[in-house]
C-alpha positions as CSV (number, residue, x, y, z in Angstrom):
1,X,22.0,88.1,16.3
2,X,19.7,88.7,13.8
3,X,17.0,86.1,12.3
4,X,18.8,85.7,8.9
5,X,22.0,84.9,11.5
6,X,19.9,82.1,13.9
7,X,21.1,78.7,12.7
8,X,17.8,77.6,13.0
9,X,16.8,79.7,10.3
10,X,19.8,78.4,8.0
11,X,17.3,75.2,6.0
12,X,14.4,77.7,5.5
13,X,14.4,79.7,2.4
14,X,12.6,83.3,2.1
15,X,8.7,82.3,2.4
16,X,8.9,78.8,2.7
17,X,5.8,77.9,5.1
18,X,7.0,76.8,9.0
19,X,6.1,73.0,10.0
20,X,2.6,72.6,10.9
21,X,1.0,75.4,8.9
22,X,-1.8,74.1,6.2
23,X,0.1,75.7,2.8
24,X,2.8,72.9,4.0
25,X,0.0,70.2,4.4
26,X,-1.4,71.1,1.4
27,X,1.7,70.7,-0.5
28,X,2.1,67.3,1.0
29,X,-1.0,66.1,-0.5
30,X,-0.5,67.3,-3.9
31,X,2.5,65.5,-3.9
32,X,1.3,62.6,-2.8
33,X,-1.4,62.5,-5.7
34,X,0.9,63.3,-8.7
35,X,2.8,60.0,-7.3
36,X,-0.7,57.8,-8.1
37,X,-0.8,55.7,-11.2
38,X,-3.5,57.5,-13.4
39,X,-6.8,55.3,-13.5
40,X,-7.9,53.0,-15.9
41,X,-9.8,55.0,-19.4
42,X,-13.4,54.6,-19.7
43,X,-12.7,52.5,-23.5
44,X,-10.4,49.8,-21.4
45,X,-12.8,49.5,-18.5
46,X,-15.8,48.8,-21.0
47,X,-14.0,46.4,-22.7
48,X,-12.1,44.4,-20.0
49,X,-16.3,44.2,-18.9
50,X,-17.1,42.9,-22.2
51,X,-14.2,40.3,-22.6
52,X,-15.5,38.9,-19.3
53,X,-18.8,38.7,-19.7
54,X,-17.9,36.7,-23.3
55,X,-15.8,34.4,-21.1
56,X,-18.6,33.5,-18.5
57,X,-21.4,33.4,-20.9
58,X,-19.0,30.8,-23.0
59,X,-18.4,29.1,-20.0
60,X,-22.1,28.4,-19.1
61,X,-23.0,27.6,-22.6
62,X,-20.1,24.8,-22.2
63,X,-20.6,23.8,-18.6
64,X,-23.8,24.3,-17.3
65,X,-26.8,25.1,-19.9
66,X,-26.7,25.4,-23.3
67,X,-29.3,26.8,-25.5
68,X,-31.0,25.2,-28.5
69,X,-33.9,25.5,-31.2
70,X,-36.2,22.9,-32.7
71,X,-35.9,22.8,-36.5
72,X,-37.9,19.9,-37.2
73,X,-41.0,17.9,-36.2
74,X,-39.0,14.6,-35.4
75,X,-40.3,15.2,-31.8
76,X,-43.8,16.2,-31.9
77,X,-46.1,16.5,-29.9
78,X,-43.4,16.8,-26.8
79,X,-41.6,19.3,-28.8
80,X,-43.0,21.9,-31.6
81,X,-40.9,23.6,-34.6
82,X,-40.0,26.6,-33.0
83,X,-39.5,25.8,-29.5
84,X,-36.5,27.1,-28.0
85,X,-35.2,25.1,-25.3
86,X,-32.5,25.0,-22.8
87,X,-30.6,21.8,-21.8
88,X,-28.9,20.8,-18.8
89,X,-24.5,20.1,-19.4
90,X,-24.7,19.0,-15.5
91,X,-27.8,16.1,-15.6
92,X,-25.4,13.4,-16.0
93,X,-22.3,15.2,-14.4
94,X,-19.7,17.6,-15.1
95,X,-18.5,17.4,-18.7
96,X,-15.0,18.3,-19.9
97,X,-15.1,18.8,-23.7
98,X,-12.3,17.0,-25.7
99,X,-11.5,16.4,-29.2
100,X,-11.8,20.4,-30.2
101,X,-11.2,22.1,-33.2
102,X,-11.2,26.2,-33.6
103,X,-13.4,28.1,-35.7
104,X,-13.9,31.1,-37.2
105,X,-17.4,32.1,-35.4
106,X,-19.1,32.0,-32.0
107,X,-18.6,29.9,-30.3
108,X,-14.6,30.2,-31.8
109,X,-14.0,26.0,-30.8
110,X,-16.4,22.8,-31.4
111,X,-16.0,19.7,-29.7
112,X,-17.1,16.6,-30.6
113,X,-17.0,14.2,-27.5
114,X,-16.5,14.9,-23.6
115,X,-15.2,13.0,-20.7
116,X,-16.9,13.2,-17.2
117,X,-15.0,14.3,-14.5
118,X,-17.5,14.1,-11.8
119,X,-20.7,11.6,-12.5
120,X,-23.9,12.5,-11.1
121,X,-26.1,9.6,-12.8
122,X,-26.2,8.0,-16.2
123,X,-28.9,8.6,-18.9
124,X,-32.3,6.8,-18.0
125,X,-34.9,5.5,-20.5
126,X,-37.4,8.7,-21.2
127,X,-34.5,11.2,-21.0
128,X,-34.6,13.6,-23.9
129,X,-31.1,14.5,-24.6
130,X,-29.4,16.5,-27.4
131,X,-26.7,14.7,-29.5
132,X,-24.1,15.3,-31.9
133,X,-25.6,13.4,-35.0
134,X,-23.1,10.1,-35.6
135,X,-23.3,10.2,-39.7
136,X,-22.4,14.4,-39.5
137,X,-21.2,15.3,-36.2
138,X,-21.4,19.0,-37.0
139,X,-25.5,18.5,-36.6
140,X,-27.3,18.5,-33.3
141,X,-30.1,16.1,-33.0
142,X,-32.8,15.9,-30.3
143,X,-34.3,12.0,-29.7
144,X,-35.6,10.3,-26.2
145,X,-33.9,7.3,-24.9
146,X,-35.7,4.6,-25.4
147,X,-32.6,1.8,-25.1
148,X,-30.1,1.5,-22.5
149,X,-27.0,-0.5,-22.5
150,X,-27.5,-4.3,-23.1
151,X,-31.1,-3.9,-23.2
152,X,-33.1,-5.9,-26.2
153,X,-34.9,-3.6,-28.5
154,X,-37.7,-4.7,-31.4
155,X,-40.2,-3.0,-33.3
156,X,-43.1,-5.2,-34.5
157,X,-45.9,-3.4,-36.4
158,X,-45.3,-0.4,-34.6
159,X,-45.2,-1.4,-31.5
160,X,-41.9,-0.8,-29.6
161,X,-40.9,-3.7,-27.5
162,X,-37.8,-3.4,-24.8
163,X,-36.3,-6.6,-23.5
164,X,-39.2,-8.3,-25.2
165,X,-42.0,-6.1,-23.4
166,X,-44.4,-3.3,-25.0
167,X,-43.6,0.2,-24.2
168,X,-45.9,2.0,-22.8
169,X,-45.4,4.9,-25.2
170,X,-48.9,6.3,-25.8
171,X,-49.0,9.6,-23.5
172,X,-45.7,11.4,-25.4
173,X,-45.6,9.2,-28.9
174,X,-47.6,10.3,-32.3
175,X,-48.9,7.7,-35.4
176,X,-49.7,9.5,-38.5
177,X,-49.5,6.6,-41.1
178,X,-51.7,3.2,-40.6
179,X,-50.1,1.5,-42.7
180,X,-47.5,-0.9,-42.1
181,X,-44.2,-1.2,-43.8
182,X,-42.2,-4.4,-44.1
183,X,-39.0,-4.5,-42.4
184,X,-37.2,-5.4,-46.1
185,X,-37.9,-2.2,-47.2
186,X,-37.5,0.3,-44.2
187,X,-36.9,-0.5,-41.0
188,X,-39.3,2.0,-39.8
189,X,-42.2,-0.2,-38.6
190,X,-40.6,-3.5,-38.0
191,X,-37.0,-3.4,-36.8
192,X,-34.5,-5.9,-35.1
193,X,-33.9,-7.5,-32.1
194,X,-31.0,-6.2,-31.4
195,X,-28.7,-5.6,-28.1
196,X,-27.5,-2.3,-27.2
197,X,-24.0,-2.0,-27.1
198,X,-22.2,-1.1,-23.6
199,X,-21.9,2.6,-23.9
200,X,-24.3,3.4,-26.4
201,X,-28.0,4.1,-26.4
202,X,-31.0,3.7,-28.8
203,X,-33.0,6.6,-29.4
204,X,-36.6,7.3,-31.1
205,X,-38.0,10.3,-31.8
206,X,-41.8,11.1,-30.4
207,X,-43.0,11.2,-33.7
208,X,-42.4,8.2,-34.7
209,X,-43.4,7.9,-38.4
210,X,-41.8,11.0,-38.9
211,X,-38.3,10.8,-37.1
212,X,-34.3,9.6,-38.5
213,X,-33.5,7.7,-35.5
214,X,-31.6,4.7,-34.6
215,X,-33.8,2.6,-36.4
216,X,-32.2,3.7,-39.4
217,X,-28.4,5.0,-38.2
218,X,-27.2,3.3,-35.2
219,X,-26.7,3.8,-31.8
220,X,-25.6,7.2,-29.9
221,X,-22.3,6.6,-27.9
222,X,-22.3,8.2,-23.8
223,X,-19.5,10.8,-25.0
224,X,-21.8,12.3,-28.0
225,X,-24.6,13.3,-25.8
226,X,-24.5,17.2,-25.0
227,X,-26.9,17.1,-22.3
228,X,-30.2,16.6,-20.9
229,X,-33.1,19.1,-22.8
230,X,-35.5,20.4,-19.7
231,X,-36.8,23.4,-20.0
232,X,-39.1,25.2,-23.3
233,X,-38.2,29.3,-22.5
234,X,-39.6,30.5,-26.4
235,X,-42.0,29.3,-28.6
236,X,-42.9,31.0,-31.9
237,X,-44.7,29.1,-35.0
238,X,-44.4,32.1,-37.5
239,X,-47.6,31.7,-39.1
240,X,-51.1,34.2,-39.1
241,X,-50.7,37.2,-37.6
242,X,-48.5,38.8,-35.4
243,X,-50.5,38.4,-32.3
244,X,-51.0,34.5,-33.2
245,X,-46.8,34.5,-33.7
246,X,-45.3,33.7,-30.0
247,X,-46.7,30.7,-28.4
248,X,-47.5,31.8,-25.0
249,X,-48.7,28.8,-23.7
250,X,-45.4,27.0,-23.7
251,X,-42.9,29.5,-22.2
252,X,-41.7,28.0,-19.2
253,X,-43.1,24.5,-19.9
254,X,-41.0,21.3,-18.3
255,X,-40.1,18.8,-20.9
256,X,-40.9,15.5,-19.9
């Protein structure tokens, strides 16, 4: 019988390697690897990186630390124009922003208010926080709490009394202007008494000839604070020359 003849031989067409030899292995292989889904392009992978990182950074700047700049000189001499500062979301606990609305910029939403899910302490007297601003809640104002709830707050010629006691104000406050103005005419130098509301916090700023604060607007309600400023990472005052710009003596600086 010849080989063409040996049912063996019937499957195996003319030239077709025998089991075990590497042109059949090989073949395998190839197979296998035209089966694979093709990998991802180099344009998807970039951006499916880029889309992520927009998430997280938005998430941080909403949950954790949010970055601001000083604009005016309501807090000097704890804060300069042209301080950049970071402030805390988590000081007081972890905020969950609520009454939203989109926008057609970064960040694409603003909220206005947020409820604490998990509290880790309330806002003491001293604290420097970051507020939205009650009479334009699109504003962002920066003021330390001087007033907490139910507490008694008076100005008399300057002098900032809480719960009918002077506070001791001197190492972080500024006077510019000696003179004295009646409280029938601004409330700036003689204010109140009056009782802070449950909830709600009087705030000056450091400067205090020179600050809108709740001497003139009202209280700041728990919900409308942002956070907890603690931390100067720029400084620049723009002025002289270019090597006089950056103010390197305040990068890094606490604020207390």
């Amino acid at each position: 019988m010849s080989p063409d003849q040996n049912p063996r031989n019937a499957d195996k067409l003319p030239g077709s390697p025998r089991a075990g030899d590497p042109a059949s292995l090989s073949g395998a292989k190839l197979t296998e690897s035209a089966d694979q889904p093709g990998r991802k392009s180099i344009v998807r992978e970039y951006a499916e990186a880029i889309i992520v990182a927009i998430l997280l950074a938005f998430a941080i700047r909403v949950f954790v630390v949010q970055a601001f700049k000083i604009p005016s000189g309501s807090m000097i001499p704890t804060l300069q124009i042209g301080d950049h500062i970071l402030v805390s979301k988590l000081s007081y606990g972890l905020q969950w922003p609520t009454d939203c609305k989109l926008l057609w910029s970064f960040p694409p939403v603003n909220c206005y208010t947020s409820t604490t899910v998990v509290t880790f302490g309330k806002p003491q007297r001293g604290d420097i926080v970051v507020f939205r601003f009650p009479e334009d809640e699109e504003k962002d104002f920066i003021k330390r709490i001087v007033g907490l709830p139910g507490d008694t707050i008076q100005l008399q010629n300057k002098v900032v009394l809480v719960n009918g006691q002077p506070l001791d104000d001197k190492a972080f406050t500024q006077r510019i202007d000696p003179g004295i103005i009646d409280s029938t005419i601004n409330p700036r130098d003689n204010f109140g008494p009056v009782t802070v509301p449950e909830g709600s916090y009087f705030v000056m700023g450091d400067n205090r000839d020179q600050s809108l604060d709740s001497r003139f607007w009202g209280y700041v309600r728990e919900e409308k604070i942002r956070g907890k400023a603690f931390r100067i990472y720029w400084s620049w005052n723009g002025q002289g020359n270019w090597t006089e710009w950056v103010r390197w003596e305040r990068f890094g600086k606490a604020i207390q």
